[in-house]
Jmol script that loads the backbone (N, CA, C; Angstrom):
load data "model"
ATOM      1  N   UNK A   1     -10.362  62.818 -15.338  1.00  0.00           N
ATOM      2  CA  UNK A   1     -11.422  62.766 -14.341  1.00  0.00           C
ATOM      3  C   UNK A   1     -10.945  63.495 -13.091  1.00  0.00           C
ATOM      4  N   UNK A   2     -11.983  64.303 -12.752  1.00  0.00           N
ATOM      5  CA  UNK A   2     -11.174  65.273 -11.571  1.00  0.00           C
ATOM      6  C   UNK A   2     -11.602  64.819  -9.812  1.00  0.00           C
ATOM      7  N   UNK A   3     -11.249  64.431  -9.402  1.00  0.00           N
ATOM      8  CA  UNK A   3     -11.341  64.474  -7.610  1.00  0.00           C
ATOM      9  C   UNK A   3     -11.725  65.021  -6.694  1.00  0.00           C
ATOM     10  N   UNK A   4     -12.325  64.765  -5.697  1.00  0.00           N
ATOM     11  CA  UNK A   4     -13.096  65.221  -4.581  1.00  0.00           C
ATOM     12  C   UNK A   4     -12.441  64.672  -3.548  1.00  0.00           C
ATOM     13  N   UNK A   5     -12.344  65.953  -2.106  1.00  0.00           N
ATOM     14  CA  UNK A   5     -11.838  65.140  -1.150  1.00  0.00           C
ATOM     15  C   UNK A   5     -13.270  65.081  -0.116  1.00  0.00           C
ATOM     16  N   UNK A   6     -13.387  64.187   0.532  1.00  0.00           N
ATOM     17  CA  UNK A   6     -14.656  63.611   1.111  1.00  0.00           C
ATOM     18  C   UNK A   6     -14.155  63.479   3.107  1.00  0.00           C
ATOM     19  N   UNK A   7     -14.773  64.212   3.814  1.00  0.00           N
ATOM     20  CA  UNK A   7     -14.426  63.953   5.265  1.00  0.00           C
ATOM     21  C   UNK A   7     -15.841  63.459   6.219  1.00  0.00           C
ATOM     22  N   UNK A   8     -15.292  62.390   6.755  1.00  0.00           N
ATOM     23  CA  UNK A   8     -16.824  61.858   7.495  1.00  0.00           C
ATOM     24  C   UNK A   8     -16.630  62.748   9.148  1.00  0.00           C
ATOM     25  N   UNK A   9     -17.371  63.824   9.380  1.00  0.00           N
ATOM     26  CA  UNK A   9     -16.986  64.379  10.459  1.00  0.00           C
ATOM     27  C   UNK A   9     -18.260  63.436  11.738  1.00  0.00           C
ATOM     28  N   UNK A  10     -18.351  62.474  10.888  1.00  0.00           N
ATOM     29  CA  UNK A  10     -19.293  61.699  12.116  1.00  0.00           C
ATOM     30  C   UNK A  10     -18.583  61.073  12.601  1.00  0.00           C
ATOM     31  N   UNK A  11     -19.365  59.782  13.765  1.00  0.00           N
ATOM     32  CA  UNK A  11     -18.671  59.094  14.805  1.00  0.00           C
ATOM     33  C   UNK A  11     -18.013  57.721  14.349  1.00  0.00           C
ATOM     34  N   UNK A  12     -19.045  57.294  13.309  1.00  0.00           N
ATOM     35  CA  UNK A  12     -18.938  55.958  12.529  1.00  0.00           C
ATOM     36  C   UNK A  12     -17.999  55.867  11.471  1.00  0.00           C
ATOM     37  N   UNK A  13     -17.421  54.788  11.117  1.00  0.00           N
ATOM     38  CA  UNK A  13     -17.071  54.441   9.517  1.00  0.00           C
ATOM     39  C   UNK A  13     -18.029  54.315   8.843  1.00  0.00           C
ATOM     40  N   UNK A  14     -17.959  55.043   7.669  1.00  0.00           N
ATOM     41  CA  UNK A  14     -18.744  54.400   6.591  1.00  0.00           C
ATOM     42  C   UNK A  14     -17.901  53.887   5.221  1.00  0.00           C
ATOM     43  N   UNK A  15     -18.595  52.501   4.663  1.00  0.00           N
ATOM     44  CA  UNK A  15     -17.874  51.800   3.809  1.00  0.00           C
ATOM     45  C   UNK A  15     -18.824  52.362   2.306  1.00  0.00           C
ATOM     46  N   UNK A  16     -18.369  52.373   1.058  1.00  0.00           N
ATOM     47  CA  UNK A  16     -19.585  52.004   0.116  1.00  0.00           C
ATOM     48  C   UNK A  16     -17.896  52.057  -1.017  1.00  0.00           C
ATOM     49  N   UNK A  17     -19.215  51.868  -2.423  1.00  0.00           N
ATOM     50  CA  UNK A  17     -18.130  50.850  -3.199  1.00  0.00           C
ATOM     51  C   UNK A  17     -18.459  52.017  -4.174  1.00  0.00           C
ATOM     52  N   UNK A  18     -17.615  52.103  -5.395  1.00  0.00           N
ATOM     53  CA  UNK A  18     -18.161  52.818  -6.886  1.00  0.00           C
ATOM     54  C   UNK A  18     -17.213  51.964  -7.902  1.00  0.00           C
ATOM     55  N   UNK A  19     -17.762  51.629  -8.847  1.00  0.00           N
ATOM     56  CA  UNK A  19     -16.940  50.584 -10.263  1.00  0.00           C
ATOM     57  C   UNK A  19     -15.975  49.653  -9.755  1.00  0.00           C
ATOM     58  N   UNK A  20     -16.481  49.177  -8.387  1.00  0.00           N
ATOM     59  CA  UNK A  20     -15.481  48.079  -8.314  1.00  0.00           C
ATOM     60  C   UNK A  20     -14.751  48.091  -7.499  1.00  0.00           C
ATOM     61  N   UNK A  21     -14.556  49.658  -6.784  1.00  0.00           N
ATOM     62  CA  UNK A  21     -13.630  50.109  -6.162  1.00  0.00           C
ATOM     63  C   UNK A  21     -14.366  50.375  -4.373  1.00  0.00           C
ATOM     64  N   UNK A  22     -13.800  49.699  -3.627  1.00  0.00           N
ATOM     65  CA  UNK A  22     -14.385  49.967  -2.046  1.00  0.00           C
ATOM     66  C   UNK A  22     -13.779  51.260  -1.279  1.00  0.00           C
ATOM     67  N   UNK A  23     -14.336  51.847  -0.867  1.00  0.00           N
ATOM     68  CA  UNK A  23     -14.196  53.587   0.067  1.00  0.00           C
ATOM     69  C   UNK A  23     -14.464  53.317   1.321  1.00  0.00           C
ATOM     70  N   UNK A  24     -13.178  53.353   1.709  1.00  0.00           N
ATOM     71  CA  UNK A  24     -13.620  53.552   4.192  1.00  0.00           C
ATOM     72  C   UNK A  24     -13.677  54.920   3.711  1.00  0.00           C
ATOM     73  N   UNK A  25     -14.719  55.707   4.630  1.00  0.00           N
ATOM     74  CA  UNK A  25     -14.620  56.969   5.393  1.00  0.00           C
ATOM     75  C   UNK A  25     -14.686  57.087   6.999  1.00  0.00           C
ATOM     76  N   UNK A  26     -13.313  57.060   7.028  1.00  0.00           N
ATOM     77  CA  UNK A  26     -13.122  56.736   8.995  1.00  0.00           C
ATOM     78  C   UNK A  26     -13.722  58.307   9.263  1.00  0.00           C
ATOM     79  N   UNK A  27     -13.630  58.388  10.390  1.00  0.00           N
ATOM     80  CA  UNK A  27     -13.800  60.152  10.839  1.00  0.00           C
ATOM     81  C   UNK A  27     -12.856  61.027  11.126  1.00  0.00           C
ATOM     82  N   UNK A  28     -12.806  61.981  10.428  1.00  0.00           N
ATOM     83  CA  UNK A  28     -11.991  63.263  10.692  1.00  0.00           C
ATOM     84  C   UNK A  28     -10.472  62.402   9.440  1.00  0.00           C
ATOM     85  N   UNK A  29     -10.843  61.820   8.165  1.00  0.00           N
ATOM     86  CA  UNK A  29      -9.976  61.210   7.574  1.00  0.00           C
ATOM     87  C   UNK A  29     -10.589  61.746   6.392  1.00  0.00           C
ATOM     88  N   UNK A  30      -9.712  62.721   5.774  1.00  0.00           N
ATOM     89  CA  UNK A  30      -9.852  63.038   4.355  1.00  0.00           C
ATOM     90  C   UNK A  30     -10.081  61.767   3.341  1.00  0.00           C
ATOM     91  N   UNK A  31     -10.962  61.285   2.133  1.00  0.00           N
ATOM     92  CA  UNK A  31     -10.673  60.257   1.304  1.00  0.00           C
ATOM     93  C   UNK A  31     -10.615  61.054   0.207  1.00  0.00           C
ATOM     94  N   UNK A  32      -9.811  61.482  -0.833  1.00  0.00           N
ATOM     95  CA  UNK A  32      -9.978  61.317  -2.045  1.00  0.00           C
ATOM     96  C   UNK A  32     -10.622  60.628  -3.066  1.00  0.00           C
ATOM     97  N   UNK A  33     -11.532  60.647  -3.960  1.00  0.00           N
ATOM     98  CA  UNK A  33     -12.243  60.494  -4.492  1.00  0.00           C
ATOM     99  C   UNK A  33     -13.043  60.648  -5.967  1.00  0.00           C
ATOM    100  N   UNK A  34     -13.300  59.892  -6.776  1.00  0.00           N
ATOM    101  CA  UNK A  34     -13.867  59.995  -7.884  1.00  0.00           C
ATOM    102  C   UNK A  34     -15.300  61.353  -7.937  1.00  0.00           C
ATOM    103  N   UNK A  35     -15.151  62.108  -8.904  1.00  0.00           N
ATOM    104  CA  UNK A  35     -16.604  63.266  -8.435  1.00  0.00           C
ATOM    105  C   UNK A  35     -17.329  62.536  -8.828  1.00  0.00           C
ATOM    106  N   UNK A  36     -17.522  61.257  -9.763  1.00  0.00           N
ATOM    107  CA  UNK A  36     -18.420  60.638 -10.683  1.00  0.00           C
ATOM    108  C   UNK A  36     -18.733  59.460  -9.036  1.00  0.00           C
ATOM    109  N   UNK A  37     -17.838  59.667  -8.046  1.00  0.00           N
ATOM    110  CA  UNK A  37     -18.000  58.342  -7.241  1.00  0.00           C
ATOM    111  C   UNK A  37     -18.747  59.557  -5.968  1.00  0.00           C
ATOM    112  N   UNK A  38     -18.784  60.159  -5.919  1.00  0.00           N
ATOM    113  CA  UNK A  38     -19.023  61.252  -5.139  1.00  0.00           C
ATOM    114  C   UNK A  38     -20.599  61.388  -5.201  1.00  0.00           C
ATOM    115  N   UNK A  39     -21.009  61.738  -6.564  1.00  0.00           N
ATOM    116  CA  UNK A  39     -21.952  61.559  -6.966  1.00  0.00           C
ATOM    117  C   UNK A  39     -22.933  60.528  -6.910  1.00  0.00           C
ATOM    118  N   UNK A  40     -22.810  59.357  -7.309  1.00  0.00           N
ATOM    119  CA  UNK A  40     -23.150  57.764  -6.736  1.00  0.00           C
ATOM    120  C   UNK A  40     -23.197  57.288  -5.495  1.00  0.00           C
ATOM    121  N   UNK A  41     -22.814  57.926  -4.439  1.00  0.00           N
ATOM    122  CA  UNK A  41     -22.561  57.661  -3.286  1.00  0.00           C
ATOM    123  C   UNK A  41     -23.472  58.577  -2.467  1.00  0.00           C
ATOM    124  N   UNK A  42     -22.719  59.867  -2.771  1.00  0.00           N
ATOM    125  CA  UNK A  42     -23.767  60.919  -1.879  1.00  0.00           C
ATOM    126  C   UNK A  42     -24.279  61.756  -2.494  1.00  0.00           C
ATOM    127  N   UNK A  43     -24.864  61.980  -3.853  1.00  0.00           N
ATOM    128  CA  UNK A  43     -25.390  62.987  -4.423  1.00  0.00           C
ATOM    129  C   UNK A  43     -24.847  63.846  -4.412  1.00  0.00           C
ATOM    130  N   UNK A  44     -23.349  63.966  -4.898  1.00  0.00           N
ATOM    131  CA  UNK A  44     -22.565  65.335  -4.534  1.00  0.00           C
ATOM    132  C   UNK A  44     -23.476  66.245  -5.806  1.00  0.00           C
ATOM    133  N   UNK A  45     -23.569  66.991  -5.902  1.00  0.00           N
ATOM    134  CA  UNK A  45     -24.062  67.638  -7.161  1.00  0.00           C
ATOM    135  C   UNK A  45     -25.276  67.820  -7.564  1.00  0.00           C
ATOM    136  N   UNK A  46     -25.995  66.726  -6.572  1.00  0.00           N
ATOM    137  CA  UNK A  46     -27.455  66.637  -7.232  1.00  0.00           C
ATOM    138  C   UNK A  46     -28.647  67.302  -6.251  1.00  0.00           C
ATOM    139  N   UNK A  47     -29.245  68.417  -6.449  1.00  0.00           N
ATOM    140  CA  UNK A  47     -30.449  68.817  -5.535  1.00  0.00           C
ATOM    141  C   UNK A  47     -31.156  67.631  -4.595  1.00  0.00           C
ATOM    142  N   UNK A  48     -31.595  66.776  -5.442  1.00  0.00           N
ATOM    143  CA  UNK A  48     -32.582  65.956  -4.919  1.00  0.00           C
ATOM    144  C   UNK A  48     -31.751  64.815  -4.249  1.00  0.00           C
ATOM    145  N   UNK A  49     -31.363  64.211  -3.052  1.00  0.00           N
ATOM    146  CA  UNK A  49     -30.686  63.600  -2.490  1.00  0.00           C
ATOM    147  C   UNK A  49     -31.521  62.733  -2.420  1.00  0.00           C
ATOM    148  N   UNK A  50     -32.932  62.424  -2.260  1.00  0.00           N
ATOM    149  CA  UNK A  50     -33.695  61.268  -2.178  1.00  0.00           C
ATOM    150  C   UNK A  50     -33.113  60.038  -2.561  1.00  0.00           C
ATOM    151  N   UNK A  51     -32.856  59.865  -3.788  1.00  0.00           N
ATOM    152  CA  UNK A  51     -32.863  58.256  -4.377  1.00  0.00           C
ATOM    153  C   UNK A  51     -31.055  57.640  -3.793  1.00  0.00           C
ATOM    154  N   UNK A  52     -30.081  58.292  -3.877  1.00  0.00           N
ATOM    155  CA  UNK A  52     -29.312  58.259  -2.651  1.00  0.00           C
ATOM    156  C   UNK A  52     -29.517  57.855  -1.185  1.00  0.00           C
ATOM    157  N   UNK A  53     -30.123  58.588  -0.646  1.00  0.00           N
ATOM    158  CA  UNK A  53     -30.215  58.399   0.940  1.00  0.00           C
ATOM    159  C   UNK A  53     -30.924  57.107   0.853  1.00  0.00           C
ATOM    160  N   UNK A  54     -31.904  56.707  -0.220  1.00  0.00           N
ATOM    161  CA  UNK A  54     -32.720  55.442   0.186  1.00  0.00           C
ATOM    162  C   UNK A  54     -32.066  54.474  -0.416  1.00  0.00           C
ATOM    163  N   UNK A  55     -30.584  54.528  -1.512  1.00  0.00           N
ATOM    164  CA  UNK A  55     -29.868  53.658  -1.828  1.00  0.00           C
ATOM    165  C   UNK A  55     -28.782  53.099  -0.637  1.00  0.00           C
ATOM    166  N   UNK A  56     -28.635  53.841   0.130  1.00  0.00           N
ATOM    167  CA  UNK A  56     -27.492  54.170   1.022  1.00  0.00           C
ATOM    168  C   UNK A  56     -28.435  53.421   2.245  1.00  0.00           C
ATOM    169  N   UNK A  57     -29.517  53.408   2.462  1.00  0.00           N
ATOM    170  CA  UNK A  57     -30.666  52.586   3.473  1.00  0.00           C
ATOM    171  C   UNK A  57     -30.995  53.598   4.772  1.00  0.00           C
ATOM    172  N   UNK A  58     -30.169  54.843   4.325  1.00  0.00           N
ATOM    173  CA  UNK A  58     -30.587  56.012   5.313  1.00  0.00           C
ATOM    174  C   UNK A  58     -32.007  56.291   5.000  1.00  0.00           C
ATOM    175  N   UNK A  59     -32.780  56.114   4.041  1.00  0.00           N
ATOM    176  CA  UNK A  59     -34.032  57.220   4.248  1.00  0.00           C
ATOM    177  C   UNK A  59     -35.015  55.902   3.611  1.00  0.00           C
ATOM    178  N   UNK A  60     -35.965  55.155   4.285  1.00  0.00           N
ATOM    179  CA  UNK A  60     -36.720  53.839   4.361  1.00  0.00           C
ATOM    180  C   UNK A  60     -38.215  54.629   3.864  1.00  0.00           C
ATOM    181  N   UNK A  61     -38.672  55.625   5.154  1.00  0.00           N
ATOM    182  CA  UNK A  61     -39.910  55.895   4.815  1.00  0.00           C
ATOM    183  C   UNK A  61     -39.637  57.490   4.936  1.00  0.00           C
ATOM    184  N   UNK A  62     -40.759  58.190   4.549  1.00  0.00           N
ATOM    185  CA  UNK A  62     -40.761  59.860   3.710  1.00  0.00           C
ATOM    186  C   UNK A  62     -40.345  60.347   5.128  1.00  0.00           C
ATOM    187  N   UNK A  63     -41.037  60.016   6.356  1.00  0.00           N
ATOM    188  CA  UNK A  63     -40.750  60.944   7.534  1.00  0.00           C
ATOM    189  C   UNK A  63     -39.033  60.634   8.510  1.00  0.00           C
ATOM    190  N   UNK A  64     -38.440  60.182   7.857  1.00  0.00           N
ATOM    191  CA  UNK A  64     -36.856  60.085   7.991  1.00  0.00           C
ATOM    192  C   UNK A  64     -35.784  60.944   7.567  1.00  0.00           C
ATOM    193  N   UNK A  65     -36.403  61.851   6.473  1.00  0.00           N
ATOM    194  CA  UNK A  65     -35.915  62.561   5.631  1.00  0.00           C
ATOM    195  C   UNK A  65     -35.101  63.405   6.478  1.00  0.00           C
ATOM    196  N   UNK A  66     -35.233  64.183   7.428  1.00  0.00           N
ATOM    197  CA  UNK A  66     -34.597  64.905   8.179  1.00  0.00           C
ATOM    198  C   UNK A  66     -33.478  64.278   8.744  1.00  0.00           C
ATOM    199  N   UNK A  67     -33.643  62.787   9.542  1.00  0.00           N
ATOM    200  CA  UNK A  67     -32.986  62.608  10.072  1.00  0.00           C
ATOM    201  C   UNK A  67     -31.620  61.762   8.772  1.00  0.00           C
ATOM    202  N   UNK A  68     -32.236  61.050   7.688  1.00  0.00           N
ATOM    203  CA  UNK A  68     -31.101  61.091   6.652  1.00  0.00           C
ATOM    204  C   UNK A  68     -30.455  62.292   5.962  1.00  0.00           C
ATOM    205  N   UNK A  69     -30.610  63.386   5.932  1.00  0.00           N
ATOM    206  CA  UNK A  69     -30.086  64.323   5.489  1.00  0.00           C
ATOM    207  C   UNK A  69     -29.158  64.776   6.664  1.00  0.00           C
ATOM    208  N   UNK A  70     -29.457  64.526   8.146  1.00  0.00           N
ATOM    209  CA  UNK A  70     -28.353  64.939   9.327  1.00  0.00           C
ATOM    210  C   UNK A  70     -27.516  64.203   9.078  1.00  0.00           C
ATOM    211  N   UNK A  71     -27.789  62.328   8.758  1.00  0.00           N
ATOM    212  CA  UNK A  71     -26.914  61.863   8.296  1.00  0.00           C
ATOM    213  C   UNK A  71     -25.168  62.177   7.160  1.00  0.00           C
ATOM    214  N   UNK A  72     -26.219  62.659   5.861  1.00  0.00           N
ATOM    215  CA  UNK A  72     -25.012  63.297   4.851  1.00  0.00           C
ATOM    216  C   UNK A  72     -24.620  63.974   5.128  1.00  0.00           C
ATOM    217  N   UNK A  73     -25.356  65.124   6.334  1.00  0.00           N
ATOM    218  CA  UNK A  73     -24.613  66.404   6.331  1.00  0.00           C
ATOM    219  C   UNK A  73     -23.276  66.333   7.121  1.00  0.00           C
ATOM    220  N   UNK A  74     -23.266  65.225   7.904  1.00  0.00           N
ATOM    221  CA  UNK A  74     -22.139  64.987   8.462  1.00  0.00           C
ATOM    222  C   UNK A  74     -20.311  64.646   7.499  1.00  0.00           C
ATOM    223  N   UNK A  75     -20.902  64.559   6.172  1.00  0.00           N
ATOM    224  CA  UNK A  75     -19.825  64.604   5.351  1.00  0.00           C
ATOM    225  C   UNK A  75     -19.540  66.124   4.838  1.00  0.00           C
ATOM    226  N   UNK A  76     -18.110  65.884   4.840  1.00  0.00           N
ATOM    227  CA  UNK A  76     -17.577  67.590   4.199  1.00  0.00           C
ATOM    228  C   UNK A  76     -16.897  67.260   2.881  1.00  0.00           C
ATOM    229  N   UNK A  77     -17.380  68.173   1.822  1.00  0.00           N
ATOM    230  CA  UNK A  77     -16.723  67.692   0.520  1.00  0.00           C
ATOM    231  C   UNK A  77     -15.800  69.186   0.110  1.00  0.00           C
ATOM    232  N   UNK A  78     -14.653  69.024  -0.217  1.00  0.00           N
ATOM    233  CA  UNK A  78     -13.527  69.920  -0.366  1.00  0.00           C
ATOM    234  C   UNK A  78     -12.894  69.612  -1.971  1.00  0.00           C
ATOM    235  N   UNK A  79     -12.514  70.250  -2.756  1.00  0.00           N
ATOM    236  CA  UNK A  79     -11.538  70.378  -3.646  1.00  0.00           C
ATOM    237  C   UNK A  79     -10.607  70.376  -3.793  1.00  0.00           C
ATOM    238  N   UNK A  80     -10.151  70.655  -2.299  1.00  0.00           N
ATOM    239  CA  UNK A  80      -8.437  70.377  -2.240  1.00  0.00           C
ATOM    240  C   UNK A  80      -8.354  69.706  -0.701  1.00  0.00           C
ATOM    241  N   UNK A  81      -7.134  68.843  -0.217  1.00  0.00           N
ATOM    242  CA  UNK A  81      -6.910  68.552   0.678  1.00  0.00           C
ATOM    243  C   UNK A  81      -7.175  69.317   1.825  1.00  0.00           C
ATOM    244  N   UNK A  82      -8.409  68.595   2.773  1.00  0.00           N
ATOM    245  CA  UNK A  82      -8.225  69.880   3.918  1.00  0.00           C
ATOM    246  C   UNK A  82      -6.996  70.523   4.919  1.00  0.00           C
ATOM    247  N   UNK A  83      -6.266  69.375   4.706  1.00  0.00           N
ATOM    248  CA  UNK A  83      -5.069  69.464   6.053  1.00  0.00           C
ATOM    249  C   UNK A  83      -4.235  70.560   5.111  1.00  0.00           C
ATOM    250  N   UNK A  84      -4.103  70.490   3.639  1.00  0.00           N
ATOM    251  CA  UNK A  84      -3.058  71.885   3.079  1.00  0.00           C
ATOM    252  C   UNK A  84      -3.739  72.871   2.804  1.00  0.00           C
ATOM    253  N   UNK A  85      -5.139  73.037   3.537  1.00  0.00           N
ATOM    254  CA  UNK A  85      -6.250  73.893   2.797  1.00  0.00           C
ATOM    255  C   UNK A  85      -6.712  74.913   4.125  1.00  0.00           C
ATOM    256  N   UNK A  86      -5.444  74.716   5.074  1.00  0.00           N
ATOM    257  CA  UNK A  86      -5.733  75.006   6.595  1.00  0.00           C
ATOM    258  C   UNK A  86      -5.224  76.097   6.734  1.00  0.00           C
ATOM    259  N   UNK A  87      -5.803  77.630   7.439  1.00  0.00           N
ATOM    260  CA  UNK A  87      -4.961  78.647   7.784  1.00  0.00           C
ATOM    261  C   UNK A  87      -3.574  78.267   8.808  1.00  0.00           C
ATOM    262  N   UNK A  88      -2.831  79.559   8.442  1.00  0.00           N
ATOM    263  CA  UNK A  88      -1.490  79.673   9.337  1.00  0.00           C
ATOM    264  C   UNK A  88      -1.958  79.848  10.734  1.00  0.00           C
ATOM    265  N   UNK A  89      -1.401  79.553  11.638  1.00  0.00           N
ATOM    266  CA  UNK A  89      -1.791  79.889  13.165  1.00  0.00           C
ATOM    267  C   UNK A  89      -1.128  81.490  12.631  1.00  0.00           C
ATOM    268  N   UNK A  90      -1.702  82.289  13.917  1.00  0.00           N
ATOM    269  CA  UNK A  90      -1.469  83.728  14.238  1.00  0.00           C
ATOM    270  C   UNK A  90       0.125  83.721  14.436  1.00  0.00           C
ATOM    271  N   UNK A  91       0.885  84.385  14.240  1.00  0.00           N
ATOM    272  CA  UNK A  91       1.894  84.868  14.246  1.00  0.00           C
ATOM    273  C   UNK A  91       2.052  85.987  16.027  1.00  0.00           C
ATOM    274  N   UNK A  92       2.338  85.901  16.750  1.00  0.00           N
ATOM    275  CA  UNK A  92       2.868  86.241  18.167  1.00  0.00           C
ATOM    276  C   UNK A  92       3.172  87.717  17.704  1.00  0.00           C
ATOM    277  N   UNK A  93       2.959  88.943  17.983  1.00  0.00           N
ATOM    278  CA  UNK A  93       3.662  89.819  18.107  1.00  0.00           C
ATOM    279  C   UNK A  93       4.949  90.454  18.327  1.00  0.00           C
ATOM    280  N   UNK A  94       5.150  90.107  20.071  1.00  0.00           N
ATOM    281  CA  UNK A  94       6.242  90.438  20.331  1.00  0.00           C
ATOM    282  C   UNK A  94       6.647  89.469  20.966  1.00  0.00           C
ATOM    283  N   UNK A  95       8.073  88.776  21.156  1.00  0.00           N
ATOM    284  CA  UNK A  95       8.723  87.460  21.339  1.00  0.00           C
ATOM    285  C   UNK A  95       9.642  88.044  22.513  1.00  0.00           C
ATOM    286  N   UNK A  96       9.720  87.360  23.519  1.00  0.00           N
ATOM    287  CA  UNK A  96      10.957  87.564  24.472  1.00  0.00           C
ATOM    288  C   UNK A  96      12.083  87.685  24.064  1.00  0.00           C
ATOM    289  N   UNK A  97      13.068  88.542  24.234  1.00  0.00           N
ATOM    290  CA  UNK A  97      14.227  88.485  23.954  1.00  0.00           C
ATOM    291  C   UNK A  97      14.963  87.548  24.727  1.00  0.00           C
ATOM    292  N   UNK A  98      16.182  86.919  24.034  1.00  0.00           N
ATOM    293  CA  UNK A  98      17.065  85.859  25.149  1.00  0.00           C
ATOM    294  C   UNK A  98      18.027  87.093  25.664  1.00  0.00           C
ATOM    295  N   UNK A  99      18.794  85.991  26.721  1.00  0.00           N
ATOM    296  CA  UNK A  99      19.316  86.851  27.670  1.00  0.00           C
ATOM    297  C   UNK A  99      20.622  87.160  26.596  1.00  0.00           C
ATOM    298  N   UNK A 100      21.473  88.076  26.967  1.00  0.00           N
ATOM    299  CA  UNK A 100      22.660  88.294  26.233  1.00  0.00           C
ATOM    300  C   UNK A 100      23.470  87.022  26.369  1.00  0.00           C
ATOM    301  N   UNK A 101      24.941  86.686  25.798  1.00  0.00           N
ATOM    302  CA  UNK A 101      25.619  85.720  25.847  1.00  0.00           C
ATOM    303  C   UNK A 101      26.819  86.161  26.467  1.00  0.00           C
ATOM    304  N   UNK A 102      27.188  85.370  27.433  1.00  0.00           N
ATOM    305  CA  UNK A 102      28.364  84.994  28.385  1.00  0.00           C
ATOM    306  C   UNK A 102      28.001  86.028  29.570  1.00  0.00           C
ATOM    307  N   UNK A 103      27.145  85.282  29.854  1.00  0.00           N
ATOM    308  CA  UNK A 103      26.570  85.915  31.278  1.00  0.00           C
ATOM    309  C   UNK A 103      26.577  86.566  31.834  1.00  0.00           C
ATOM    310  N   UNK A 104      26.673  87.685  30.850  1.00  0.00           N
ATOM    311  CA  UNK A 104      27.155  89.252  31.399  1.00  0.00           C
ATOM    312  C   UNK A 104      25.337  89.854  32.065  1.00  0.00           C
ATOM    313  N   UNK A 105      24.330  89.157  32.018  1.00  0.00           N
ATOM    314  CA  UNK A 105      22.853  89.914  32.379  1.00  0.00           C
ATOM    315  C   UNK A 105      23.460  90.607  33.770  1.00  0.00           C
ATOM    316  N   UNK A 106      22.318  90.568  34.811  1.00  0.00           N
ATOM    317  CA  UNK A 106      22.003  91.493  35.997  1.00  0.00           C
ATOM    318  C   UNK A 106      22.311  90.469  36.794  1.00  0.00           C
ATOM    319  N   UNK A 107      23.497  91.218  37.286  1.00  0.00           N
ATOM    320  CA  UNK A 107      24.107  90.028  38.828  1.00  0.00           C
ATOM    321  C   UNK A 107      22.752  90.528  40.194  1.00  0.00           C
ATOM    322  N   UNK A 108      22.617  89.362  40.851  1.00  0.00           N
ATOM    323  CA  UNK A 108      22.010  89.510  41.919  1.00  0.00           C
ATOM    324  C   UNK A 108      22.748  89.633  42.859  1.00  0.00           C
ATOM    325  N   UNK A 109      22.491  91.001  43.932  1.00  0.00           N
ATOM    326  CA  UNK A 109      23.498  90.862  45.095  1.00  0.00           C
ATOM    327  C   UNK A 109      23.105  90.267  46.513  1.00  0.00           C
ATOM    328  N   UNK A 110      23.655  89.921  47.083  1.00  0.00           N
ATOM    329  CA  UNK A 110      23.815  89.254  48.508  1.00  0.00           C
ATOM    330  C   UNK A 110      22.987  90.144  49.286  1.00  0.00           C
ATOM    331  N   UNK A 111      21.696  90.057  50.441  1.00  0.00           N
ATOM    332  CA  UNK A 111      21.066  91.211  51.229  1.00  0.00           C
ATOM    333  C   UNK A 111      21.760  91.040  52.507  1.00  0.00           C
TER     334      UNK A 111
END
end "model"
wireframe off; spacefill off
backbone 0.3
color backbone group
């Protein structure tokens, strides 16, 4: 069974359960994850997000729809860990040189 990593880039925790098993999604906290639990939870996979969002108690009546879908969209679903899935910072060009060793640099003279 293959894995999903799941990030709640919202403000809230969200809790929900799949076979038994309970899921925090704190914010800005990668969870690893079942795709089969992924699926059950947030419709990973599935066009029609409806029967989800109204399992989940985000989407009550038809004209909510927008605002439950801002809801999910606030989750990010990844394949691999985001934190090892992160570019290199830029690399600096040119670096100061240190001074030479045994203090041979540029004496300052007396005015």
């Amino acid at each position: 069974m293959s894995n999903i990593f799941v990030t709640n880039n919202g403000s809230a925790v969200f809790k929900d359960s799949f076979d038994g098993k309970q899921f925090s999604f704190e914010p800005g906290k990668p969870v690893e994850i079942p795709l089969l639990a992924a699926k059950h939870i947030f419709g990973y996979g599935d066009d029609n997000k409806s029967p989800y969002l109204v399992r989940l108690g985000w989407l009550r009546m038809s004209n909510e729809m927008d605002a439950a879908m801002a809801r999910l969209n606030e989750f990010k679903f990844d394949s691999q860990h985001p934190a090892r899935n992160h570019s290199i910072s830029p690399v600096v060009d040119k670096v100061a040189s240190l001074p030479p060793k045994g203090g041979r640099g540029a004496k300052v003279q007396a005015a």
